[in-house]
N, C-alpha and C positions, 0 to 999 in steps of 0.2 A: 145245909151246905156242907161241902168237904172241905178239908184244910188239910190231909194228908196226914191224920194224925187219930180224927173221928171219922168213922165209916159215912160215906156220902147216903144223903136221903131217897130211901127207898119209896116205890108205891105205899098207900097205908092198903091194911089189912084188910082180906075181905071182910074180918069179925069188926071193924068199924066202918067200914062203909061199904054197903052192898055194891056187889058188881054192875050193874046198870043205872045206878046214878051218877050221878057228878057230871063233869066235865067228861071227854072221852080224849084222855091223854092217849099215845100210846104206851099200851100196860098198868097204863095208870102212873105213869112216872110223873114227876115233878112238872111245870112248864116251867122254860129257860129264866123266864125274869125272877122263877121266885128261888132258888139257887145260884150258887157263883162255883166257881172250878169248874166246868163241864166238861167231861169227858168224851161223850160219845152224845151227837146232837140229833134226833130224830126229828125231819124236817121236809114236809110234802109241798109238793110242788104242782099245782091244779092244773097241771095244760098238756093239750090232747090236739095243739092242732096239726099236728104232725105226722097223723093216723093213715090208713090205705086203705082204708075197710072202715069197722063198726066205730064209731069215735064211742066217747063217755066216760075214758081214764082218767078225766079231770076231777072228777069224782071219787076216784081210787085210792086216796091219803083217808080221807073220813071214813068211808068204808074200813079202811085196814085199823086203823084206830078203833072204830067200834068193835070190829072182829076179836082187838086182841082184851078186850076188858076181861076175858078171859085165863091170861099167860098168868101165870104166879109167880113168884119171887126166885124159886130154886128150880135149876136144867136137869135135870138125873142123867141125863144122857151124854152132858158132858162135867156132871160133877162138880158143879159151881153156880154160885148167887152170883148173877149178873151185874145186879143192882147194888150189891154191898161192897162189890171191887172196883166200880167205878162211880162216877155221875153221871147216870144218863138221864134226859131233858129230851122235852117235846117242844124245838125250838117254831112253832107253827108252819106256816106257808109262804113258799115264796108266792108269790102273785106277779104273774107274765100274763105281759099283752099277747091274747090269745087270736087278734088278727092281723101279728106281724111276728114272723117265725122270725127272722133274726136281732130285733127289740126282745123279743122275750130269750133266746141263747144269752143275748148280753146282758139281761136282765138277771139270768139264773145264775150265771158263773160268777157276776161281779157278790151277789148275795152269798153263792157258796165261800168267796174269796173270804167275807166275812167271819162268817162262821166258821172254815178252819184258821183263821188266826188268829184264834183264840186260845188255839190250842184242842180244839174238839176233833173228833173221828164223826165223818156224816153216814148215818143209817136213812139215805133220802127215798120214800115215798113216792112214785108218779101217780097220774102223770103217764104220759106216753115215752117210749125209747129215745123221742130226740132229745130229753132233757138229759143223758146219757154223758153227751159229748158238752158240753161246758160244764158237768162235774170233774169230766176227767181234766179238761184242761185245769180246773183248780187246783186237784190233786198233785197234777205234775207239777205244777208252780213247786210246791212244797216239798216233794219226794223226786223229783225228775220224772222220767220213764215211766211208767209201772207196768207189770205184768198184770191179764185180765183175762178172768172167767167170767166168760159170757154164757148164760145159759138161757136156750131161748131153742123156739123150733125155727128159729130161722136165722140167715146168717148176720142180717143189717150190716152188711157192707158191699152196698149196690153204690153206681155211683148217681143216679140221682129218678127220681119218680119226676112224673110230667116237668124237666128240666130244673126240678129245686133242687137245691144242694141239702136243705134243711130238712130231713124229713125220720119217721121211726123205724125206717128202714138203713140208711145211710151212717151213720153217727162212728162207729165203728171206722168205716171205709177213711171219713174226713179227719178221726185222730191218727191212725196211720200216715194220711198225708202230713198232721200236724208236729208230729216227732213225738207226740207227748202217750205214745206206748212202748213199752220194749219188745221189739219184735221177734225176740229169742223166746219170751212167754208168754203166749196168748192162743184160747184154746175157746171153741163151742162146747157148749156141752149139750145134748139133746134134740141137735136140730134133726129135721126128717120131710119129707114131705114133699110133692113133685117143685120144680124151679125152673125157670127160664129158659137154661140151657146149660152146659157143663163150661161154658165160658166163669160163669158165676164160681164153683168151683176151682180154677184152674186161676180166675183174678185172685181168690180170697186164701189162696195156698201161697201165691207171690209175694201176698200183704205180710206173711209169715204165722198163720193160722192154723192148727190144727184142731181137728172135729173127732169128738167122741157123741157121737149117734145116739139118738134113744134105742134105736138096735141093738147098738154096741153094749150099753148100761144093761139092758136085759138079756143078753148074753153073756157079757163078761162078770157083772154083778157091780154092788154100789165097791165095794173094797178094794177089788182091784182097780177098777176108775181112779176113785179117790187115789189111789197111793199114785198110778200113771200123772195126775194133777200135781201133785205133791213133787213129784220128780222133777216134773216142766217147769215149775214155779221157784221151787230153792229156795234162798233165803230174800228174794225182791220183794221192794213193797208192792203189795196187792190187792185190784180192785177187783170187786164181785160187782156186776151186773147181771139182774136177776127177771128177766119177763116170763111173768106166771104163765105165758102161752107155752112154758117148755113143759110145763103139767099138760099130761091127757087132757082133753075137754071131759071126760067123767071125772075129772078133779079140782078144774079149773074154768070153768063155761061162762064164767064172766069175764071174760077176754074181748078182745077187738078181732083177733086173727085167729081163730083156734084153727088147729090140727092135729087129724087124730093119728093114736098111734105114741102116744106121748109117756113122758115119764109119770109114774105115782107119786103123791105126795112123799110118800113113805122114802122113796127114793132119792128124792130131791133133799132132804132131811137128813137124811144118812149119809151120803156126800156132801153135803156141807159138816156133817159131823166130823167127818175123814180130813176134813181142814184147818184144823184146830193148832197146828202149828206152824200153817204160816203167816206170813204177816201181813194183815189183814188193817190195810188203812182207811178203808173206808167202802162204800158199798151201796148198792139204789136196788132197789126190787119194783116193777114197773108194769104196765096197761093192764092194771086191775080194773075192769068195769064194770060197775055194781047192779046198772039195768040189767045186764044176762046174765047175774048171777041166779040162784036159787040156794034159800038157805043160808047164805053167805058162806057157801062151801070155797069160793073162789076165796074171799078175803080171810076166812080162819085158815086156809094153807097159807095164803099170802104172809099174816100176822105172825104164823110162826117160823118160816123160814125168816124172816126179819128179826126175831127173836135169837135164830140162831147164829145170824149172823152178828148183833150187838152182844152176844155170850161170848163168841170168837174174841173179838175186838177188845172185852171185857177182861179176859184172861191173858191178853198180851200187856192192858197196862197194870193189873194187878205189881205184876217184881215192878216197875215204876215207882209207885207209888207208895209199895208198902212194905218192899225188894225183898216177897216171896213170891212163889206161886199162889194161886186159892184155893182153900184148902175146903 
């Protein structure tokens, strides 16, 4: 446990327990009940009925957890123990009624309600994009507005598929309506690939959206992005939504939506790297499907871009709690 005083409980070592046994926390961290302080609560959420295409993201928490038995205790890349500057916990699953889209929204956001008042930061697992939008409404509860990087090849802010409002396409479009984004910060990142019509564009620019293209990323490079992010974002609190369909399908092909033409892993990792200072309250990386993967290439990117994202999170409560940087 942490008390703010002893370093909070890390993964144990692979030299005591080998990487593919145990439990499959993600990372190997703690599970919630057996620690108290939680700082950053990693928490998958199995439901996919919100899909357009291939379903099976309900799958994509276990998946990503097995992927990461992998991750090891220290980032080099952003020069910090994740795990020794905070408490992060694998707080399990929420479990949504997967044949009533709006019982399971109500289902997810009243469980997120939970788990951030606690006082934890959610690193949540899907699950498909519609579990997007009642994370964010929890968020805002707590921090108002937030600004949001969305990275994805596509925009999800249609206003609705065969007349649902609830869907992995949409989620976006309905917290704009909801207040609970600031519409001075909010940006795509990666999207590409033919669309409906330029109406689609011209609503999701009114919403107050700006798009940086996976074109753009391979022109411009990961460093200038990143800092364009940096610029738009400032000091607000900020939500990262992450659908691994914004990877190429040669990176990411256990997807529900792939389209090619997509970012590299590598990519994707180095602009989250480039975000290291700002404020970064919470976070979902989403439609990992484990049937089309191979290798588990899809869920080892998945694993570690959620790695970098809990490292972010990690470094912002470090002066917290220990009122330095990590060193």
């Amino acid at each position: 446990m942490s008390n703010g005083m002893t370093p909070p409980r890390a993964p144990e070592e692979s030299e005591r327990t080998v990487r593919f046994a145990g439990l499959a926390t993600f990372g190997r961290v703690p599970r919630w009940e057996e620690v108290t302080d939680v700082d950053i609560a990693v928490v998958g959420v199995p439901f996919d009925s919100g899909v357009s295409y291939r379903p099976g993201a309900r799958f994509g928490g276990n998946a990503i957890r097995e992927a990461s038995r992998m991750l090891r205790p220290y980032n080099p890349a952003q020069k910090v123990y994740p795990y020794h500057f905070s408490q992060v916990a694998d707080a399990g699953d929420i479990a949504a009624n997967p044949h009533n889209i709006h019982e399971a929204v109500e289902t997810i956001e009243a469980a997120a309600d939970g788990l951030l008042d606690t006082g934890a930061r959610l690193m949540t697992l899907g699950g498909d994009h519609t579990i997007a939008l009642p994370l964010l409404r929890s968020v805002a509860k707590k921090h108002g507005p937030v600004a949001l990087l969305h990275f994805d090849a596509h925009l999800d802010t249609w206003e609705s598929y065969f007349g649902v409002e609830y869907t992995h396409g949409t989620p976006f479009r309905r917290a704009v309506e909801e207040g609970i984004l600031d519409t001075s910060a909010l940006s795509h990142v990666g999207t590409r690939g033919p669309i409906y019509g330029q109406k689609d564009l011209d609503d999701d620019k009114e919403m107050g959206f700006g798009i940086v293209t996976a074109a753009d990323v391979m022109r411009r490079g990961v460093d200038e992005v990143a800092q364009q992010l940096r610029e738009r974002i400032g000091t607000r609190p900020l939500y990262i939504s992450i659908d691994i369909d914004v990877l190429d399908p040669a990176h990411a092909p256990g997807t529900g939506t792939p389209e090619a033409g997509g970012l590299t892993s590598r990519e994707l990792l180095e602009i989250l790297r480039g975000l290291t200072e700002c404020h970064l309250v919470s976070a979902d990386l989403v439609e990992v499907a484990p049937a089309y993967d191979h290798a588990d290439i899809t869920a080892v990117a998945a694993s570690h871009a959620a790695y970098e994202l809990i490292t972010i999170m990690s470094r912002q409560i470090a002066p917290v709690r220990w009122g330095a940087p990590p060193k």
